[in-house]
N, C-alpha and C positions, 0 to 999 in steps of 0.2 A: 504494500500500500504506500503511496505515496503522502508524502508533508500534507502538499493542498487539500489531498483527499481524506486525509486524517481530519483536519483542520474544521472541513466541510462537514465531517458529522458529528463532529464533537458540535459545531454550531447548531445543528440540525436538531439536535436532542437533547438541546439544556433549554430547560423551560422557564427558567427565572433566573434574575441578573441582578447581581446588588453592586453599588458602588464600594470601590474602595474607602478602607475607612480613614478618614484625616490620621495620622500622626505624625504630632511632635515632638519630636527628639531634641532634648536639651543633652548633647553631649557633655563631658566634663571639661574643664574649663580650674585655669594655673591661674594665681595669682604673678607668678613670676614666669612668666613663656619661656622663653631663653633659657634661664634655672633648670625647671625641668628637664629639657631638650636637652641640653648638656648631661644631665643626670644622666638620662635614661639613654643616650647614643654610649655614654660609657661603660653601663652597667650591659649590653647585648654587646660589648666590646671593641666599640668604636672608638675615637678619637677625634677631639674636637679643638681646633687652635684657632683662636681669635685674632686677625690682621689687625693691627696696630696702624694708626694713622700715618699716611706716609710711607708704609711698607709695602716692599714687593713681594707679590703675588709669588713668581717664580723665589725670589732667595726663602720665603716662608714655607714651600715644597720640598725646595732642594735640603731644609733644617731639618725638615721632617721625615725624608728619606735619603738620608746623606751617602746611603751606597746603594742607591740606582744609579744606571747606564742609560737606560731607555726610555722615555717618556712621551707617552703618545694622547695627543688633545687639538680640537678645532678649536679651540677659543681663542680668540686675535689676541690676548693680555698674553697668554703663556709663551713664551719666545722657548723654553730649552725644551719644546717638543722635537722630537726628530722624527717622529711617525703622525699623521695625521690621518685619522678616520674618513675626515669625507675624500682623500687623495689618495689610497692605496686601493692598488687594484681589485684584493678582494680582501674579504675579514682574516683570514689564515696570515695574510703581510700583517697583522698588529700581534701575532706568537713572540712571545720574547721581549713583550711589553714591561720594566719594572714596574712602573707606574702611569695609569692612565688618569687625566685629570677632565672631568665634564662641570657642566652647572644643574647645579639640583633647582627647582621651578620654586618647590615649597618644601619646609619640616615641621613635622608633626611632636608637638610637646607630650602628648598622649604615650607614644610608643617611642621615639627618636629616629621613625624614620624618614628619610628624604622622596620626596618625588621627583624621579629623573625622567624628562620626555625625551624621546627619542627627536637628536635635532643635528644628530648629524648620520651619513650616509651608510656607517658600518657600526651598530649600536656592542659590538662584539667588544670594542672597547673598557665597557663596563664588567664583564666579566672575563674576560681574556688576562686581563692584566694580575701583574701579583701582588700588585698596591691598586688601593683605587683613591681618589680624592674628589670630593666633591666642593664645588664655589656654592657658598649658600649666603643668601643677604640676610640677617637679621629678621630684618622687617617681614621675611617671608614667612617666619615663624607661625602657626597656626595652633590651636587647643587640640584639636581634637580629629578623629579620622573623618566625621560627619562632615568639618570646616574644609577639610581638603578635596576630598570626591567633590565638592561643591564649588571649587577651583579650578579643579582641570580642566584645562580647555589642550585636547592635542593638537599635535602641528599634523595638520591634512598630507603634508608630502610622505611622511612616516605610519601615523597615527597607531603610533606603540611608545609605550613607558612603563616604569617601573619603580615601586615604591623598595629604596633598599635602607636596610638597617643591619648596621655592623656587618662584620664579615663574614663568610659565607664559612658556614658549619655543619656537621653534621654527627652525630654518635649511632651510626644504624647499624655499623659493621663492630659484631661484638663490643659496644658499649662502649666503646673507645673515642675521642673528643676529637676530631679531623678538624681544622682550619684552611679553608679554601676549598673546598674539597669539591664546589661547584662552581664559585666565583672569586674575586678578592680573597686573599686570606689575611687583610688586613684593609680598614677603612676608616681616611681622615676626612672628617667635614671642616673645612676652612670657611668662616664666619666673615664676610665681610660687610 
């Protein structure tokens, strides 16, 4: 049986209809946004450093991972990229990434974690790499997960993103604590 034709009799043979019912969701809600958000990206094992007035973006990466070789990022501020996502032929040229650097849209105080929109051409970036760093403004800070679905607006040329918090873990295989084991095995949110 086909979708439509599913579709068609399920219409055919419901004989009352009620409206959905109003609800409002008062998510939770920090007196101190930032606070929390900081808390909680380091307690799921993230790392968060605050740029400093007059500070560079790239010397603030390079403090942060001072023995990486390779840094791959479309963002016109970051100069000590030598891989670029929307430039390389295919996602497999960003293998061997130390660290990848993107911009997060919004962060979530609720949980710590970022919403990254896919805004550039090889989003493989984001998890290929063995550092990940994300550009997050402040003011993007949000309470709660309710406030951010209510945010996102994707880029039409992609229309894929991903909400990440701290680094990519897992304990399935006998009980044992893996880092990175699907994405980053480490993640700095840089606060600007």
């Amino acid at each position: 049986m086909k979708k439509e034709d599913l579709f068609a009799t399920l219409r055919a043979n419901t004989y009352m209809q009620y409206d959905m019912p109003e609800m409002a969701i008062d998510g939770i809600t920090y007196p101190d946004r930032l606070r929390q958000f900081v808390e909680m990206t380091e307690s799921v094992g993230g790392h968060v450093l605050e740029l400093g007035e007059g500070e560079d973006l790239n010397d603030a990466v390079r403090r942060a991972y001072p023995d990486a070789r390779v840094f791959a990022s479309h963002l016109p501020e970051i100069t000590i990229a030598g891989k670029n996502p929307d430039t390389v032929a295919e996602a497999a040229d960003l293998n061997g990434t130390d660290v990848g650097i993107v911009r997060g849209e919004l962060g979530v105080a609720e949980n710590g974690c970022v919403w990254v929109p896919q805004t550039m051409k090889e989003k493989a970036v984001c998890f290929i790499s063995e550092y990940l760093v994300i550009v997050l403004k402040k003011t993007a800070i949000v309470d709660n997960m309710h406030e951010a679905y209510a945010r996102i607006d994707m880029d039409p040329r992609y229309n894929f993103g991903t909400f990440i918090s701290g680094p990519s873990k897992t304990a399935d295989i006998e009980q044992s604590l893996v880092m990175g084991a699907q994405a980053a095995r480490g993640v700095t949110v840089i606060l600007v």
